[in-house]
N, C-alpha and C positions, 0 to 999 in steps of 0.2 A: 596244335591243329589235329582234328582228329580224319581217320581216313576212312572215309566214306561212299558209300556203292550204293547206287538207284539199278535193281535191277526192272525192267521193262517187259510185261507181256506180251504188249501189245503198240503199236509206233505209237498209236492216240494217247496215251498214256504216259503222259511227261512230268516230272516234277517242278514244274517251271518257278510256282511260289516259293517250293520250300530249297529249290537249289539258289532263287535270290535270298533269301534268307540266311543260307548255310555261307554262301559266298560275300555278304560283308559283312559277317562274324569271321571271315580268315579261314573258313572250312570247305577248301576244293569237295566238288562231289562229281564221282566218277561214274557214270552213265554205263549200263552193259544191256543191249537190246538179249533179251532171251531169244526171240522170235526170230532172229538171224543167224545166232551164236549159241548155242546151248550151253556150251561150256560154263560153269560159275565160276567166278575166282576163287580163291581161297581164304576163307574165313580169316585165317590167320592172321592176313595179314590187313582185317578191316578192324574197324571202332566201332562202325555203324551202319544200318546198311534201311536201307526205304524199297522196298518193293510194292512195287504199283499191279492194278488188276488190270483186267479186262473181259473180253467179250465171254469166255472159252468157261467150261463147265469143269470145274477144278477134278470131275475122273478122266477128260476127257485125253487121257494122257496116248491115245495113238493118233488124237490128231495135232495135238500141240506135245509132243513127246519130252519138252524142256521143263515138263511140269514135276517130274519122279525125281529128279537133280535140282529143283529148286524146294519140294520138301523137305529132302534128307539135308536141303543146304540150313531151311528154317529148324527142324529138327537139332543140326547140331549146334545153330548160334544159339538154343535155348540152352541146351548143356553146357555150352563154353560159358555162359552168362552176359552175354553180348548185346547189345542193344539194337533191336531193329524194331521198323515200324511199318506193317502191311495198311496198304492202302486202298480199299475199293476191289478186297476178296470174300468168297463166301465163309462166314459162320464155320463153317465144319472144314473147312480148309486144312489143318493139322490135323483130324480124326479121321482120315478116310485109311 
């Protein structure tokens, strides 16, 4: 099984298809609203991770401040060689 993290910008913003998907293939996916919790979990200890977009303008980081903690998070799952899949962000989203 692999373990797996949907992080959330924004409530609207659900993975609803692909955590049926994920879940009968036998792979729990564990939901972490950013927009409540800033905190990320630790890469370490994921397989795979699905972050979802939303409304908010990817500099917009003093009004949605979870947004500096979830680059450095996409950031270092490219280094680890980890597999994640953004959903419904802008183009330039890793270049700012």
């Amino acid at each position: 099984k692999m373990r797996i993290l949907c992080l959330q910008n924004v409530s609207f913003m659900e993975p609803s298809v692909l955590a049926d998907l994920l879940l009968t293939r036998g792979h729990p996916l564990r939901s972490h609203p950013l927009y409540v919790d800033g905190e990320i979990p630790s890469i370490e200890d994921l397989d795979c991770s699905f972050i979802m977009g939303g409304h908010m303008n990817i500099c917009e980081e003093a009004k949605c401040p979870w947004l500096a903690p979830e680059k450095a998070f996409i950031r270092k799952a490219i280094a680890m060689g980890k597999y994640f899949i953004v959903i419904c962000l802008m183009d330039n989203y890793l270049h700012d």
